[in-house]
C-alpha positions as CSV (number, residue, x, y, z in Angstrom):
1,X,-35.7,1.1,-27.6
2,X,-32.4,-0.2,-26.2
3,X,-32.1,-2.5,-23.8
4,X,-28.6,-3.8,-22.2
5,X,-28.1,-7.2,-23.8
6,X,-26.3,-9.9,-22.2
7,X,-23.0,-9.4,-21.0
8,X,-20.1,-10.9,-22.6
9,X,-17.5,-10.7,-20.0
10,X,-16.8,-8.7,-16.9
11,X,-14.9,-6.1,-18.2
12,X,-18.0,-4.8,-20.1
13,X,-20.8,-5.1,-17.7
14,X,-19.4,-2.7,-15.1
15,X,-19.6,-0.1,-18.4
16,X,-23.3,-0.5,-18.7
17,X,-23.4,0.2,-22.6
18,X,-26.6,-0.3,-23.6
19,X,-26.8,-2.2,-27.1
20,X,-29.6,-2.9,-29.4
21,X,-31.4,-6.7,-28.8
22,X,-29.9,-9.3,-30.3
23,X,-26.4,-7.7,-30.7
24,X,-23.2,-8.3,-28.7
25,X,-20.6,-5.4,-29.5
26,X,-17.2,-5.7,-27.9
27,X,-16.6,-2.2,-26.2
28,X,-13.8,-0.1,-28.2
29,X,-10.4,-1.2,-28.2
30,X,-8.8,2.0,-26.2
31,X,-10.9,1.2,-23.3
32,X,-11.2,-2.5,-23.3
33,X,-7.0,-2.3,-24.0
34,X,-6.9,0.0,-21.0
35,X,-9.1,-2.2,-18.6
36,X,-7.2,-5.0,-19.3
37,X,-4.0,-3.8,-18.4
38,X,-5.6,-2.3,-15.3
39,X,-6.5,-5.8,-14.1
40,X,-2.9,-6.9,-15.5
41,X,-1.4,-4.3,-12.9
42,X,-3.6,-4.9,-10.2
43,X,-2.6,-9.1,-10.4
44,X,1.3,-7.5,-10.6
45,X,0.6,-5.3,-7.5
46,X,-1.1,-8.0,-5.5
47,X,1.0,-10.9,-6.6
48,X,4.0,-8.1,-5.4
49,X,2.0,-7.4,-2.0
50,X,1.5,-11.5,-1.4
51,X,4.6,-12.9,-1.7
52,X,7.8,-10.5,-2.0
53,X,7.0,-6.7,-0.7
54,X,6.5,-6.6,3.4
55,X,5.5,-3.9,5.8
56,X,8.5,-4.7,7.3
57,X,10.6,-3.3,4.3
58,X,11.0,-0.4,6.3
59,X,12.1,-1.3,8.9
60,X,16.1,-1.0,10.1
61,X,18.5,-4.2,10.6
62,X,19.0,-4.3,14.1
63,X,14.8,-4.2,14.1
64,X,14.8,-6.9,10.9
65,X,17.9,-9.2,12.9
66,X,15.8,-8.8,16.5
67,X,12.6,-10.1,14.6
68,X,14.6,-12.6,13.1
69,X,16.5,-13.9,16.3
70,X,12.5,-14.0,18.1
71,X,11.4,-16.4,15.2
72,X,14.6,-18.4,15.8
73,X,15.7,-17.2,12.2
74,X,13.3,-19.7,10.5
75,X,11.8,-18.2,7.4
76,X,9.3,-20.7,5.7
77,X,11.2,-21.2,1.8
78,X,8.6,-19.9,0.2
79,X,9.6,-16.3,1.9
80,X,12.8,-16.8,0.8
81,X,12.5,-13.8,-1.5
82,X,10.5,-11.7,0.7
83,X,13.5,-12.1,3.4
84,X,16.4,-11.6,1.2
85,X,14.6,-8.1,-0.2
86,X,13.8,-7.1,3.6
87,X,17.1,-7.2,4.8
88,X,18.6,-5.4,1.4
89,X,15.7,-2.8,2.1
90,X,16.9,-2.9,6.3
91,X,20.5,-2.3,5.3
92,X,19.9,0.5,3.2
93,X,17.0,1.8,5.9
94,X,19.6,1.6,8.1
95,X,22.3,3.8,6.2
96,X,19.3,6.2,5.4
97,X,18.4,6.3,9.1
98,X,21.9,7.1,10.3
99,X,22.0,9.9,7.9
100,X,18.5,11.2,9.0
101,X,19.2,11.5,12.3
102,X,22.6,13.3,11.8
103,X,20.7,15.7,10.0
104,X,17.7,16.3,12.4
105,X,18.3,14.8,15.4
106,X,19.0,17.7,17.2
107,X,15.0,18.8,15.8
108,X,13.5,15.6,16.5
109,X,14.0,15.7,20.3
110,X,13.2,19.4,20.3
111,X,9.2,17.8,18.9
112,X,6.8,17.9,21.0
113,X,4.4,14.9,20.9
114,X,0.8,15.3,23.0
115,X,-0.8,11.8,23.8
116,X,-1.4,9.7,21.3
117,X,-5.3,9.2,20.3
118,X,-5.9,5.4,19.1
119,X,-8.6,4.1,16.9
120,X,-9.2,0.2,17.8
121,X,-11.9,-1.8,16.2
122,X,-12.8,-4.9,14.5
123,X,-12.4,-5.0,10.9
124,X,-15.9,-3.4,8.8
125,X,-16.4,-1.8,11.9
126,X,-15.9,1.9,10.9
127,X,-12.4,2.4,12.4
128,X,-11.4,3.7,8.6
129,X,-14.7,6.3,8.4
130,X,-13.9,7.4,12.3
131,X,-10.0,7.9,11.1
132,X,-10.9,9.6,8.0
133,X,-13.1,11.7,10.2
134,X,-10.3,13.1,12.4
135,X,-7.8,13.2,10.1
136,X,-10.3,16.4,8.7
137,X,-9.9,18.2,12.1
138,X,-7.0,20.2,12.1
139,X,-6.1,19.0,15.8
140,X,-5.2,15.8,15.0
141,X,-1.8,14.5,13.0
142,X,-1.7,11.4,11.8
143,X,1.1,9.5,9.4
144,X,0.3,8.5,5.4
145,X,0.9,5.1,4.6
146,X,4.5,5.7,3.5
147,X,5.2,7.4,7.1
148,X,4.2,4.4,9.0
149,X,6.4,1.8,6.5
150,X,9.1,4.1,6.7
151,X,9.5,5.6,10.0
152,X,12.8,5.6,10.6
153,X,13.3,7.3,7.1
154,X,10.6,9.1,5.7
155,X,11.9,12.6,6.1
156,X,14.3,11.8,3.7
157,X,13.0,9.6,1.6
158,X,9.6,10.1,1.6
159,X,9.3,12.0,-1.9
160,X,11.7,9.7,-3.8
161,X,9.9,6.9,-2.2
162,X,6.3,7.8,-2.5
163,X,6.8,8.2,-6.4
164,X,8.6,4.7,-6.9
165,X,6.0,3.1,-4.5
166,X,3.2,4.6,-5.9
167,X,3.4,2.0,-8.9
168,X,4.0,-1.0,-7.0
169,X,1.1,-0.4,-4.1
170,X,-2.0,-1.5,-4.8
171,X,-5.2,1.7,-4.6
172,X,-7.4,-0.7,-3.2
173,X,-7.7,-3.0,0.1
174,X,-8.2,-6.3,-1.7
175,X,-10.3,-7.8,1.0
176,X,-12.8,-5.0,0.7
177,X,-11.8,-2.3,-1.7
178,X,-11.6,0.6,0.3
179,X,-9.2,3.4,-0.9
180,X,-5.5,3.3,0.5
C-alpha cells in the first residue's frame, strides 16, 4: 500500500503524490520546471509591486505634481525609481487623458451616475465576498482593477493595457491570497 513519504521540499507536497515507503522520487521535470518558474514570476511580480509599480501610475501630472507639492516633494531614495516611473506613466496619462476626453467628452457628461453604494470594512471582514456578491446583481456597476488605476484613461487604453499588465500584476493578494 502507498503511503505519502516525507516531503522533500515545498514544491512537492502541495502535489500530494503518494510514493512507495522508503522512496523519495523528485516529481517530473515538466511540472517541477513549471512550478519553479511560477514561484520565479510571482517573486518578479511582487518584487515589481514593492518597490517600482504604484497605484498611482495612473494617475495624471497635475494629480502626481499636487501629491507631490502636499508631501513637500520629499520622496524617500529608496522610491527613487518608483517616482521617476510615476511621473513618466503621469505624463503619458496625461496625453492619453487629453485625447480621451476630446473624443468622449461630449458622452461622458451626457452619463448618468445614481448614488454611489460603498462597501467599508476592516480587512478579513467579508467586504471582498459582500462586493463579489453585488457585483453578480445586474443593478450594480462596479470598476475592474484596471478601471480604478486608470481612470482618467481606461476607455482608451484599457485593452492595450490590460494585456501588458496582465503579466506584471500579481493573481493573488499576498497578504492573504485571495484572487485579484
Amino acid at each position: 500500500m502507498a503511503r505519502p513519504a516525507r516531503e522533500f521540499n515545498s514544491l512537492h507536497r502541495f502535489r500530494g503524490h503518494p510514493v512507495r515507503a522508503g522512496r523519495r522520487r523528485r516529481p517530473s521535470a515538466p511540472w517541477y520546471l513549471a512550478a519553479v518558474a511560477a514561484s520565479v514570476l510571482d517573486r518578479f511580480r511582487l518584487g515589481l509591486s514593492r518597490w517600482l509599480l504604484s497605484p498611482l501610475q495612473g494617475t495624471t501630472l497635475p494629480v502626481w505634481r499636487r501629491a507631490l507639492a502636499d508631501n513637500r516633494w520629499s520622496v524617500a531614495p529608496r522610491f527613487w525609481p518608483r517616482a521617476a516611473l510615476t511621473t513618466l506613466s503621469a505624463a503619458l496619462n496625461s496625453r492619453q487623458a487629453r485625447r480621451e476626453r476630446e473624443r468622449f467628452g461630449e458622452r461622458w457628461e451626457a452619463v448618468e451616475v445614481r448614488a454611489p453604494l460603498f462597501v467599508l470594512g476592516h480587512y478579513r471582514s467579508g467586504t471582498t465576498h459582500l462586493h463579489n456578491l453585488l457585483a453578480a446583481d445586474g443593478r450594480f456597476a462596479f470598476p475592474d482593477n484596471y478601471q480604478a488605476n486608470f481612470p482618467e484613461t481606461f476607455l482608451t487604453t484599457e485593452s492595450g493595457g490590460k494585456r501588458l499588465g496582465a503579466f506584471f500584476t500579481m493573481r493573488k493578494r499576498p497578504h492573504d491570497n485571495v484572487a485579484l
